[in-house]
N, C-alpha and C positions, 0 to 999 in steps of 0.2 A: 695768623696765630700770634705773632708779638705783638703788631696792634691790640689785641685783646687782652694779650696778658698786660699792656703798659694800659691799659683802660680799666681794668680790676684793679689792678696798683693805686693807680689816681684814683678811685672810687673805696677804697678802704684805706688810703692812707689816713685822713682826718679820725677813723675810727679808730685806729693804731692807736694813734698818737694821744688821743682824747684818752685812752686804757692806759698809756704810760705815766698820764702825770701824774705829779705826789700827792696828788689829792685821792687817788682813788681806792681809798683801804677799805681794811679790812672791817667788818660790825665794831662799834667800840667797845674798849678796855675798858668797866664803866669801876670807879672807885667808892667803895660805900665804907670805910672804915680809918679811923684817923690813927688807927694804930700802924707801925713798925715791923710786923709782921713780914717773913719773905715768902715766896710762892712754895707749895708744894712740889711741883713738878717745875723747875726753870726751864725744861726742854718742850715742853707745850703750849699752844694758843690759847689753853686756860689761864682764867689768872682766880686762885684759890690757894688761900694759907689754912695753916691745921686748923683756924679758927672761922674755916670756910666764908670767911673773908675776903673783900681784893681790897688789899691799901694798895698807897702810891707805889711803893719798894716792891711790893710783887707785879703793879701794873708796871713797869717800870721791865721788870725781868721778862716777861709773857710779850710787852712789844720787842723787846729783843731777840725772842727766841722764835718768835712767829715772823716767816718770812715775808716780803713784801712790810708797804704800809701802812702804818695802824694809827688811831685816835685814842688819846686816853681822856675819859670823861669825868665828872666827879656825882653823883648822890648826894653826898655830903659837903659841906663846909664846913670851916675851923682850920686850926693849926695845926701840922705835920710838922713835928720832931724827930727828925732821924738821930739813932745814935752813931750810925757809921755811915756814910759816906753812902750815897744812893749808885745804885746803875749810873754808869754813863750810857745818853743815847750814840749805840754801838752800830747799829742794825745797817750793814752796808746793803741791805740787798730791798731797804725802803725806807723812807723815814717814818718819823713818830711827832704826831701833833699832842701837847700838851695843851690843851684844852680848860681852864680855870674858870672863863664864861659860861662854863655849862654847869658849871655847880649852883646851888638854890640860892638866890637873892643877888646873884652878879650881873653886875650889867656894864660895856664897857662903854668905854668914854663916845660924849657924842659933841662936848663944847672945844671949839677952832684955839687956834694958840693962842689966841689973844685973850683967852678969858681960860680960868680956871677949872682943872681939869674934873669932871663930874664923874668918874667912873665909879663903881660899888664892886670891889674886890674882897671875896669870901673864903676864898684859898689862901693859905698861909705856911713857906717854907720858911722854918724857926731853925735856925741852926744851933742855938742857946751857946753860944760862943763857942765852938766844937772844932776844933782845927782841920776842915776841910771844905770845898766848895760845894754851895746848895745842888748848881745843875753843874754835868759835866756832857760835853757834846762831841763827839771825835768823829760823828759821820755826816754826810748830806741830806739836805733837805727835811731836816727837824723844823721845828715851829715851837715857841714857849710861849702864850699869852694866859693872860689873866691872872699869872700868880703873883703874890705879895713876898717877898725873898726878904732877909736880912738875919742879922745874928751867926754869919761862919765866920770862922777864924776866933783864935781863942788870946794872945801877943798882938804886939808893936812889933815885932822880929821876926825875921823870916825864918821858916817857909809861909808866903803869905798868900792869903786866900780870896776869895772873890764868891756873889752871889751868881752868877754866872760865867764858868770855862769853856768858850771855843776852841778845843786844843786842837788844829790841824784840820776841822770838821770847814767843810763848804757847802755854801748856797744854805744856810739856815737864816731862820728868821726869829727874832727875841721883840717882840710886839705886847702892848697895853698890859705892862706889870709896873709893879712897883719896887721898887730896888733898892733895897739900905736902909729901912724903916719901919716899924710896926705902923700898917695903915689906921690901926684901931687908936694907938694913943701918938703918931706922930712922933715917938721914939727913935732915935738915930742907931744904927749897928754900934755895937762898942768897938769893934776892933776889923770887922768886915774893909778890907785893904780897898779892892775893884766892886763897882756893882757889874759890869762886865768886864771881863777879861778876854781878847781875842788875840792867839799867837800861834807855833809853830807851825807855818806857810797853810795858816786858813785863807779861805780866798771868798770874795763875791756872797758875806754875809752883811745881812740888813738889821740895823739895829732901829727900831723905830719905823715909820713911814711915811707915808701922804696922807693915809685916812687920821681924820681924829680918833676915832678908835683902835691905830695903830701906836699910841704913842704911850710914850714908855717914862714914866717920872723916878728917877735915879740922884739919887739923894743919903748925906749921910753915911757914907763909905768915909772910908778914913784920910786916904790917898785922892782918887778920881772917882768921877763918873762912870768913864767908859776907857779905858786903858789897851792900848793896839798896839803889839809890838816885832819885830823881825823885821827885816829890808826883804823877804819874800810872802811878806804879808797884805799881799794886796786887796786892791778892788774892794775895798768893805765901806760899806756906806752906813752912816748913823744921821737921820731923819729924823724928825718933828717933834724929839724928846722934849719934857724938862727936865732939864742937866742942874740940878742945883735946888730949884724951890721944889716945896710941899706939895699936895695935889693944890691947897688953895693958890696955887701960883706966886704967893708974895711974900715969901720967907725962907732962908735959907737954911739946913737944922746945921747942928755942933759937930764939930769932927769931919767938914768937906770943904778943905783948904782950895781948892780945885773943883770947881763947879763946871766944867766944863770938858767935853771928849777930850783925852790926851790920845793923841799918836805919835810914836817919835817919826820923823822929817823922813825915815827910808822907809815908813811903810805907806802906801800911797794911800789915801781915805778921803771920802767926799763926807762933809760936814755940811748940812744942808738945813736949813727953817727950824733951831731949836732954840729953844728960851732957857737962858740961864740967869 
């Protein structure tokens, strides 16, 4: 009999395990409305505003309240204007893929570092200079691609803000967006501090990648590219970005003194194949 039970063991473990990874959510959150709107119900797997709608701010509440992991898709493209401050992805018990590729007319990048990045980004988080940050992520295994970020933070003075906040969140991933610029007119943020900001002991998140369609062009912040900080902020790797130029790769916009990842010296970080 133990031989047989350690022989079902071996024989459903791969199926376990293939059921545990963060890819295997829930049907998508799909987004069809550029409005602001919040969810009716935050404590359900619906996502529907009084104007029986799903924007982003109600998908956004709907994958936090819906346990396990979720995909949020879009219908629509254009620009999302939040007036306060979005959900952070919260959801400890799955993460949430934020999905921008799936909106009409996007397509991500497929040209190598060496040449200019070809991606067609239709998602747009517009902060209109609003003093707080676009994404905020405080749990594991999120995912953000395909969105165009820029416009938070409203001052030169602190409290200062960032197109995307890692606060304490691990094993996310911030993949083929755009960061600190209107992709339509190549406009720099006015005041946007970090296009990412990673701190209080986040661990083992990847900024960018190996694939060409992983990589992430971060541009136009005021301060840095991508800013890492805490002596227990480890293991974060930032890959195959461009730190500095345009998508067309050969120009750097106004207000990004620092084109390149900043980390301070105690938080350990792998710097790996990016063009600045």
């Amino acid at each position: 009999m133990p031989v047989l039970r350690i022989l079902l063991l071996t024989l459903l473990l791969p199926v376990l395990l293939l059921h545990a990874q963060p890819d295997d959510r829930h049907a998508a959150i799909v987004v069809n409305a550029l409005g602001d709107e919040a969810d009716l119900d935050g404590n359900d797997c619906t996502c529907m505003t009084a104007n029986n709608t799903c924007t982003l701010r109600a998908a956004l509440q709907t994958a936090n309240a819906c346990p396990g992991p979720d995909v949020v898709q879009f219908a629509v493209a254009g620009a999302f204007s939040p007036l306060t401050a979005l959900p952070a992805l919260s959801d400890a018990t799955g993460g949430t893929l934020i999905d921008g590729y799936s909106a009409p007319g996007a397509l991500a990048n497929t040209a190598p570092i060496t040449q200019p990045v070809n991606s067609q980004v239709t998602v747009t988080l517009y902060g209109a200079n609003r003093p707080f940050h676009g994404l905020r992520i405080t749990t594991q295994n999120n995912v953000v691609r395909g969105l165009a970020i820029y416009g938070f933070d409203n001052d030169a003075v602190a409290p200062y803000y960032s197109g995307i906040l890692i606060d304490g969140g691990r094993s996310n991933t911030v993949a083929g967006n755009l960061i600190g610029f209107d992709p339509n007119s190549v406009i720099s943020s006015s005041f946007q501090r970090y296009g990412v900001q990673i701190r209080a002991l986040a661990k083992e998140n990847l900024i960018g990648g190996a694939a060409a369609a992983d990589r992430n062009v971060i541009s136009g912040n005021t301060y840095a590219a991508v800013r890492i900080e805490g002596n227990l902020t480890l293991t974060n790797t930032v890959q195959g970005n461009f730190l500095g130029p345009v998508p067309q790769g050969n120009a750097l916009l106004p207000g990004n003194p620092n084109s390149t990842a900043l980390a301070w010296p105690t938080s350990p970080t792998t710097v790996a194949s990016c063009r600045t």
